[in-house]
N, CA, C and O atoms as a GROMACS GRO file, in nm:
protein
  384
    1UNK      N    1   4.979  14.663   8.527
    1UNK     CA    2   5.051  14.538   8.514
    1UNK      C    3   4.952  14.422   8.532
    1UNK      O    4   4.870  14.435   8.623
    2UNK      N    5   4.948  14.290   8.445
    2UNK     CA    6   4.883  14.199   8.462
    2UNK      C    7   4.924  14.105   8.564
    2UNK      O    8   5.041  14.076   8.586
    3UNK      N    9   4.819  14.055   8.629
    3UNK     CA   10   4.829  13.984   8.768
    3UNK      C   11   4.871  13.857   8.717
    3UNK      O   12   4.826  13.815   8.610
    4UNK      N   13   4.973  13.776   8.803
    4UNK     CA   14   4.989  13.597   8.754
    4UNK      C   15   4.951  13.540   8.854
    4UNK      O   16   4.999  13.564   8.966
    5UNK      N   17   4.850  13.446   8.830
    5UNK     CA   18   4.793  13.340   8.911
    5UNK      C   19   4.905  13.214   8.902
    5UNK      O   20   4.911  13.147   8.799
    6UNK      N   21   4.973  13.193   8.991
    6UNK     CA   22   5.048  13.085   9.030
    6UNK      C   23   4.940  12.965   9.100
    6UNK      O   24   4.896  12.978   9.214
    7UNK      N   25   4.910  12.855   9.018
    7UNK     CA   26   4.850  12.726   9.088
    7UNK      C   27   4.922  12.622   9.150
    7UNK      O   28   4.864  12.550   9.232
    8UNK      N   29   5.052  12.600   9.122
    8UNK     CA   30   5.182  12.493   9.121
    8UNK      C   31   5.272  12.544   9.098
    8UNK      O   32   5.273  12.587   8.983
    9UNK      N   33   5.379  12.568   9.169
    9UNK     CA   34   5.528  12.565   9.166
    9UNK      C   35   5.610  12.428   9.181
    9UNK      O   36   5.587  12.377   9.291
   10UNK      N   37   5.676  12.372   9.123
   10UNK     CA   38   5.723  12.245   9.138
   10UNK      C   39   5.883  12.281   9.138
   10UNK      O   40   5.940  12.360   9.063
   11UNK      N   41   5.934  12.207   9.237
   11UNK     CA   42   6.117  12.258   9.244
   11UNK      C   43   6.148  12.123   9.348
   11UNK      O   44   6.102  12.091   9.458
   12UNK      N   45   6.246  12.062   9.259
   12UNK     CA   46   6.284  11.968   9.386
   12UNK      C   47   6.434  11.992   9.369
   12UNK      O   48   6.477  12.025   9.258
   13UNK      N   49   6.520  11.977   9.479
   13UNK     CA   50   6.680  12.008   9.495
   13UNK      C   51   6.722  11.900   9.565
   13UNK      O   52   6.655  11.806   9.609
   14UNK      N   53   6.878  11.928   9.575
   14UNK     CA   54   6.951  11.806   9.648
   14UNK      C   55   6.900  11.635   9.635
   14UNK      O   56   6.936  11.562   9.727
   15UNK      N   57   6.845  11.596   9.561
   15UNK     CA   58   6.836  11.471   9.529
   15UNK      C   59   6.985  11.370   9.508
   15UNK      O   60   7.085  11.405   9.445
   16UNK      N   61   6.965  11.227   9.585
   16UNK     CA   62   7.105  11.189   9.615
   16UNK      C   63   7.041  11.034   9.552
   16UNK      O   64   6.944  10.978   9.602
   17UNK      N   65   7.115  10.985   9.442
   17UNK     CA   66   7.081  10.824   9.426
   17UNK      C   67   7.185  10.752   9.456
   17UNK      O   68   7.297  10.777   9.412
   18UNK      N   69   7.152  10.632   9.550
   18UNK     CA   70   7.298  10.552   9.570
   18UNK      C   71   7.262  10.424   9.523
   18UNK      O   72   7.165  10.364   9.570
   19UNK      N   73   7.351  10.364   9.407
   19UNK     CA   74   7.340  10.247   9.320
   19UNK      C   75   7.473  10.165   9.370
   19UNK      O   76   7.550  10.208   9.455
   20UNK      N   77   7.487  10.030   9.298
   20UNK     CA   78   7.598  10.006   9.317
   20UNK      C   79   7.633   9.920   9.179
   20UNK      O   80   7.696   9.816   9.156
   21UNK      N   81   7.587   9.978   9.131
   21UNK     CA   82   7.679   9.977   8.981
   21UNK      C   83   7.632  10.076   8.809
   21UNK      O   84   7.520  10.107   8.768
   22UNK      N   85   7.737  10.093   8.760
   22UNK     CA   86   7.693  10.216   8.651
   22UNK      C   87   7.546  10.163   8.592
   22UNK      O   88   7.450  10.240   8.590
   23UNK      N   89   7.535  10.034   8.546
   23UNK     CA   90   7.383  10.004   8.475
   23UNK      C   91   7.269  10.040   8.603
   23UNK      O   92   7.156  10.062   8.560
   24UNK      N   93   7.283  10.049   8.742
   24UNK     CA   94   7.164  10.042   8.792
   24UNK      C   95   7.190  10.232   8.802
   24UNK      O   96   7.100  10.312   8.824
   25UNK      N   97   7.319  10.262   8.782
   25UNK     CA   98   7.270  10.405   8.818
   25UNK      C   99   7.203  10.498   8.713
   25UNK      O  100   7.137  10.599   8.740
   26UNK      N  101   7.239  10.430   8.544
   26UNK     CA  102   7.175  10.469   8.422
   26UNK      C  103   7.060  10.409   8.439
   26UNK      O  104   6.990  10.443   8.344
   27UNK      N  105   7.005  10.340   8.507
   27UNK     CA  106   6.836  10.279   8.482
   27UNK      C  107   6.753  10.410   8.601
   27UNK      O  108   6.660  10.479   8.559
   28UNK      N  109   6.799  10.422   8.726
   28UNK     CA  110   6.790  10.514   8.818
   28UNK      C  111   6.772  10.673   8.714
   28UNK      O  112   6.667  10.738   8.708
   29UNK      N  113   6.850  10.695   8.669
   29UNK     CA  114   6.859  10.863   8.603
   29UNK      C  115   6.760  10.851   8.514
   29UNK      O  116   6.712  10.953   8.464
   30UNK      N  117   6.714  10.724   8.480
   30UNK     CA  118   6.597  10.728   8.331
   30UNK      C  119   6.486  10.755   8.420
   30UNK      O  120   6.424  10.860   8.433
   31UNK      N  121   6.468  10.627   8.490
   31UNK     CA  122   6.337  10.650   8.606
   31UNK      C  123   6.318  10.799   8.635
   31UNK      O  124   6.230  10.869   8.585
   32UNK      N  125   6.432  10.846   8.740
   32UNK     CA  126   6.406  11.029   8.761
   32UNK      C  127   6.377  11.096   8.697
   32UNK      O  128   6.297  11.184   8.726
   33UNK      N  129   6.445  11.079   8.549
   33UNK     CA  130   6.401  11.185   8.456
   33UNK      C  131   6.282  11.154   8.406
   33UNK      O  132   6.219  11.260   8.398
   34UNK      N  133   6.200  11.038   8.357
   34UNK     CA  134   6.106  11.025   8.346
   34UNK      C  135   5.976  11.069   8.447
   34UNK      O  136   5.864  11.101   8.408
   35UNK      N  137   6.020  11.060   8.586
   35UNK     CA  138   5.939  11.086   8.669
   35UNK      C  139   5.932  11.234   8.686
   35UNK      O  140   5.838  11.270   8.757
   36UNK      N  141   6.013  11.334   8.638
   36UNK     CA  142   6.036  11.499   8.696
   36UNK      C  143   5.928  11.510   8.564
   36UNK      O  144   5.820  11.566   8.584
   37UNK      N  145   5.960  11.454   8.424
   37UNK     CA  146   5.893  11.512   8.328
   37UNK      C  147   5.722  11.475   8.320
   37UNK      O  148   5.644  11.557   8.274
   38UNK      N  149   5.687  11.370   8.360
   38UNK     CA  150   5.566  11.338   8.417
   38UNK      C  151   5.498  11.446   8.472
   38UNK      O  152   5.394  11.484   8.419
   39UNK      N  153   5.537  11.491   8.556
   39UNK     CA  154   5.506  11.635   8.657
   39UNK      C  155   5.559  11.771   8.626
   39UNK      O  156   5.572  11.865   8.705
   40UNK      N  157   5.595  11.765   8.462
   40UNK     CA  158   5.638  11.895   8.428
   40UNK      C  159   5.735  11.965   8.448
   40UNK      O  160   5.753  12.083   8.419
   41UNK      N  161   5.815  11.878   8.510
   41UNK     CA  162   5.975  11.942   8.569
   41UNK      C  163   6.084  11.876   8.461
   41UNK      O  164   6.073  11.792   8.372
   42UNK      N  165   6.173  11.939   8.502
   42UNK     CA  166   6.287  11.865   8.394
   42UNK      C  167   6.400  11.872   8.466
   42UNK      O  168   6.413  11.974   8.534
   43UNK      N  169   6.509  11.768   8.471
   43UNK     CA  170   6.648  11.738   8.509
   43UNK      C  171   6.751  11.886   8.438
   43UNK      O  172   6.789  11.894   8.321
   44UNK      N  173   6.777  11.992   8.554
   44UNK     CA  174   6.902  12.045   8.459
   44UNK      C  175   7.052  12.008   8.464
   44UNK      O  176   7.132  12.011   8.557
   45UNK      N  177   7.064  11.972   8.331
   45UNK     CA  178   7.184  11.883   8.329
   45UNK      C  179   7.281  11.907   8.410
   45UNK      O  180   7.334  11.833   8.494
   46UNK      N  181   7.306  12.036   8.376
   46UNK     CA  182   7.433  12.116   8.401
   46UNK      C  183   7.445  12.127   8.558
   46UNK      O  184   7.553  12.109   8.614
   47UNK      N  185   7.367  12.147   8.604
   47UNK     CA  186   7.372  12.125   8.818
   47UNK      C  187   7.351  11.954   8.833
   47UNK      O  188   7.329  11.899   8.941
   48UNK      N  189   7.362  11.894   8.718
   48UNK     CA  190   7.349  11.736   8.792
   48UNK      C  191   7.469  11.618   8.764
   48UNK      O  192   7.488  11.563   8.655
   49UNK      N  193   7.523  11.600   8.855
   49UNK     CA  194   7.680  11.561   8.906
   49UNK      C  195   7.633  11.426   8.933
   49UNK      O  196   7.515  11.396   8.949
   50UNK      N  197   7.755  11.325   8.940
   50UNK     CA  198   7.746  11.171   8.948
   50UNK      C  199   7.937  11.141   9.019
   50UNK      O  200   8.044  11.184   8.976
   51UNK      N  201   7.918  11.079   9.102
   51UNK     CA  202   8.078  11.011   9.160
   51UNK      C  203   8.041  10.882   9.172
   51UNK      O  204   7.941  10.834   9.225
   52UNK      N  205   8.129  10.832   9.118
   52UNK     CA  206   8.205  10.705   9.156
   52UNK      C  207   8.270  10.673   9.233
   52UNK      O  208   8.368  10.747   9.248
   53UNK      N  209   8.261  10.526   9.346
   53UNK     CA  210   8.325  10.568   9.469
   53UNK      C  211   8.456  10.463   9.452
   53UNK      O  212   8.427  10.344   9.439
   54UNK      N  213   8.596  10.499   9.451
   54UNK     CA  214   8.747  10.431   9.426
   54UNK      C  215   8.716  10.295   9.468
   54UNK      O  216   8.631  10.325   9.552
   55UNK      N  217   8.722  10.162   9.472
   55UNK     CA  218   8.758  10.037   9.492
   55UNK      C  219   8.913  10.048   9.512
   55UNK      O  220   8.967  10.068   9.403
   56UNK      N  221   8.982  10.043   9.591
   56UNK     CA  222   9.104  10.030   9.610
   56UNK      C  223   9.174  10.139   9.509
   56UNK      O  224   9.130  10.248   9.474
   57UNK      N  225   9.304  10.072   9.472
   57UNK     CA  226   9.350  10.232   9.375
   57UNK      C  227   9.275  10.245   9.255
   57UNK      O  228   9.282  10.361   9.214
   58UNK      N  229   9.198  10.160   9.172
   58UNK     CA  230   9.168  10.235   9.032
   58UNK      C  231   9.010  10.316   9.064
   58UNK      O  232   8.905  10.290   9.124
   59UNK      N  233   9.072  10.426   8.983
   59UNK     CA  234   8.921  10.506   8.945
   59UNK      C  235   8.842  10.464   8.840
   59UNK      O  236   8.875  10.417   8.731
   60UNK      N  237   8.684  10.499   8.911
   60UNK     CA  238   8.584  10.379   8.830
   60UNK      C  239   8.532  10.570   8.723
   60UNK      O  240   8.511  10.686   8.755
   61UNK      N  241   8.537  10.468   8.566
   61UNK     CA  242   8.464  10.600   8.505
   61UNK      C  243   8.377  10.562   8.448
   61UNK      O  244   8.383  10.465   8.373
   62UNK      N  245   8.240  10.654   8.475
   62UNK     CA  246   8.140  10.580   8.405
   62UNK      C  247   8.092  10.659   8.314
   62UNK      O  248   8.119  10.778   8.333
   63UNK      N  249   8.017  10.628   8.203
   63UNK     CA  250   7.891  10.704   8.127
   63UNK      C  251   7.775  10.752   8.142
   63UNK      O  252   7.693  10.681   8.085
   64UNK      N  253   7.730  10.840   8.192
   64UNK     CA  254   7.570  10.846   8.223
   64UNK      C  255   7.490  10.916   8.181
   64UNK      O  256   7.491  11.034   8.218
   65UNK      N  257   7.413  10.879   8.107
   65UNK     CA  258   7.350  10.996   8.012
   65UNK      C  259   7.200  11.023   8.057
   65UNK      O  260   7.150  10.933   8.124
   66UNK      N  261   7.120  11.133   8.032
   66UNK     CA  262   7.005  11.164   8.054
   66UNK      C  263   6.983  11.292   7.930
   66UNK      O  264   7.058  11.389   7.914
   67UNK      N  265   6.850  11.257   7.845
   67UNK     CA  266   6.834  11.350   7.745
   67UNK      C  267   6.928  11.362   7.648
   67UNK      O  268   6.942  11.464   7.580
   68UNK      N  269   7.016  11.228   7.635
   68UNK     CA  270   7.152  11.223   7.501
   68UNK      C  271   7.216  11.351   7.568
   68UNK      O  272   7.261  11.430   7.484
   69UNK      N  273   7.231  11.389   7.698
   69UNK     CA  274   7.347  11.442   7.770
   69UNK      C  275   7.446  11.357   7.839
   69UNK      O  276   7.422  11.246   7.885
   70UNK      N  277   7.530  11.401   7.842
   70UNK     CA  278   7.646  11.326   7.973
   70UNK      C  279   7.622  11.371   8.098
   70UNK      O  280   7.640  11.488   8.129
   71UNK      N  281   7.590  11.303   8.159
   71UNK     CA  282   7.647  11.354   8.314
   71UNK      C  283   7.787  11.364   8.347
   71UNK      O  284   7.878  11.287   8.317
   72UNK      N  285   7.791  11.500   8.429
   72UNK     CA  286   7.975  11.541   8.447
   72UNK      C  287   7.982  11.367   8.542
   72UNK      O  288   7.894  11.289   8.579
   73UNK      N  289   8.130  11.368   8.551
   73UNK     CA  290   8.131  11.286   8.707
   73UNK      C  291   8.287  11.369   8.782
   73UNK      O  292   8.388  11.421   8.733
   74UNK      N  293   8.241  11.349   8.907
   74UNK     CA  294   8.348  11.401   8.965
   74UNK      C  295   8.357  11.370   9.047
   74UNK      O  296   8.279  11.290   9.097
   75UNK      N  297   8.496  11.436   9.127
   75UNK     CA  298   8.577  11.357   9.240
   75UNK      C  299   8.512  11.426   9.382
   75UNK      O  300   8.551  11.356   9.476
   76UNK      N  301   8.455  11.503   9.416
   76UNK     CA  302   8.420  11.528   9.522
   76UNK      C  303   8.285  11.617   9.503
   76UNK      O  304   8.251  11.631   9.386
   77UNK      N  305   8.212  11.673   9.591
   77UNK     CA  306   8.113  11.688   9.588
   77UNK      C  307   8.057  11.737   9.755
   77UNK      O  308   8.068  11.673   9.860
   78UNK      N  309   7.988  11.889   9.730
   78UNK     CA  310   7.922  11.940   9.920
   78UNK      C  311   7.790  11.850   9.905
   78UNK      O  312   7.740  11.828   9.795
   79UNK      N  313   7.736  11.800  10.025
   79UNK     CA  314   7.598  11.776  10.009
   79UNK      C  315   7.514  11.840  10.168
   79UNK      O  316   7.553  11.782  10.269
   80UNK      N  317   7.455  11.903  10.180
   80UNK     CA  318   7.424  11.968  10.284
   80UNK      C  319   7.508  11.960  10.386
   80UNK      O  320   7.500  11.889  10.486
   81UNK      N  321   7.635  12.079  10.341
   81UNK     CA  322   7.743  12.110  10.432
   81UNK      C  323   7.855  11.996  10.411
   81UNK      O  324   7.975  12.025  10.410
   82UNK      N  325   7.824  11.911  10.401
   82UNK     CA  326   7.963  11.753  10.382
   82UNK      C  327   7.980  11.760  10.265
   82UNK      O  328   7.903  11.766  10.168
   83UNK      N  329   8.180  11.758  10.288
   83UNK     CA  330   8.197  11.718  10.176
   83UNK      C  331   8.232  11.583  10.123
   83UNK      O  332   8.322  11.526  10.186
   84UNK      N  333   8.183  11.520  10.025
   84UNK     CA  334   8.140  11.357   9.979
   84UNK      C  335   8.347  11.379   9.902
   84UNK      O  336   8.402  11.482   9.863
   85UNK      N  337   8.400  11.239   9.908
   85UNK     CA  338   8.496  11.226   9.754
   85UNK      C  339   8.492  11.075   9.753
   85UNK      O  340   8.468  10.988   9.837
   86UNK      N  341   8.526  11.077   9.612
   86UNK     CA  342   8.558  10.953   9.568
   86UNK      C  343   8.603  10.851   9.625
   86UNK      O  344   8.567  10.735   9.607
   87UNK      N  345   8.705  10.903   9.716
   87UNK     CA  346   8.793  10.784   9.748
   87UNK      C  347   8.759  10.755   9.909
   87UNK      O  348   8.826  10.687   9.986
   88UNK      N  349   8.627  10.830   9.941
   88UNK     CA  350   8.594  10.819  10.072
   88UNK      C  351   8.597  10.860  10.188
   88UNK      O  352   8.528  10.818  10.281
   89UNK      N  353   8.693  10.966  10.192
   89UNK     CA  354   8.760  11.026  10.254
   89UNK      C  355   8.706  11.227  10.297
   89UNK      O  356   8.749  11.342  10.286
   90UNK      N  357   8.586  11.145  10.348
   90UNK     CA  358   8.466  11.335  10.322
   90UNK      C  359   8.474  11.355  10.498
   90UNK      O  360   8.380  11.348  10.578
   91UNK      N  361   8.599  11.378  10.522
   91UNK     CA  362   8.658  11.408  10.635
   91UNK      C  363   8.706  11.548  10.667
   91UNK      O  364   8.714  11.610  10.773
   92UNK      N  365   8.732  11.576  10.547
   92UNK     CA  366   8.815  11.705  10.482
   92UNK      C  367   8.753  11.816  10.490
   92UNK      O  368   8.667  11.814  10.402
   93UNK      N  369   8.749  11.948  10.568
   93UNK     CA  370   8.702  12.098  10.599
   93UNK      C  371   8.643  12.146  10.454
   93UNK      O  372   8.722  12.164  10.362
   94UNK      N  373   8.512  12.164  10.437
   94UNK     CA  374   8.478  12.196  10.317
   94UNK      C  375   8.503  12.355  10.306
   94UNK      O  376   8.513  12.395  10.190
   95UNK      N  377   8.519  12.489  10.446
   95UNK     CA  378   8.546  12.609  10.460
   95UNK      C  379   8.423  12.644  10.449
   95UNK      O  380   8.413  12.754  10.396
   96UNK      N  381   8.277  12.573  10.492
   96UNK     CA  382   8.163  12.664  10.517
   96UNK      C  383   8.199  12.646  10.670
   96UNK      O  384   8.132  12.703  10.756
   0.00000   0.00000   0.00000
């Protein structure tokens, strides 16, 4: 079997951006993604989630794209053990 010389492994996880509005959070996702691909990494879409946090009763929906993808958005969300929601309320037993 041929031997693999590993020089660099690059892996970054749990990354959290807090904006306070959809244009600074689409300028934010360009920056990141530009910066992972710089260093040979790439954004996978599909594990990368976006919430909007409720202003009183209406839900805020935004667009956010990276790589002419959408970012999902959703209402709640674990982040090391807590659970985050929309409406603020990350009070709630996540069952870990």
């Amino acid at each position: 079997m041929d031997e693999l010389s590993v020089k660099c492994l690059l892996h970054a996880d749990k990354q959290v951006v807090l904006v306070t509005s959809a244009c600074g959070l689409q300028e934010m996702v360009n920056k990141l993604n530009d910066s992972v691909k710089k260093r040979g990494m790439k954004v996978n879409i599909a594990r990368t989630k976006m919430m909007a946090l409720e202003r009183g009763e209406s839900t805020i929906e935004c667009d956010i794209f990276t790589e002419h993808k959408q970012v999902e958005q959703v209402k709640e969300f674990v982040y090391l053990s807590s659970l985050f929601t929309n409406d603020s309320k990350h009070d709630r037993d996540n069952g870990e």
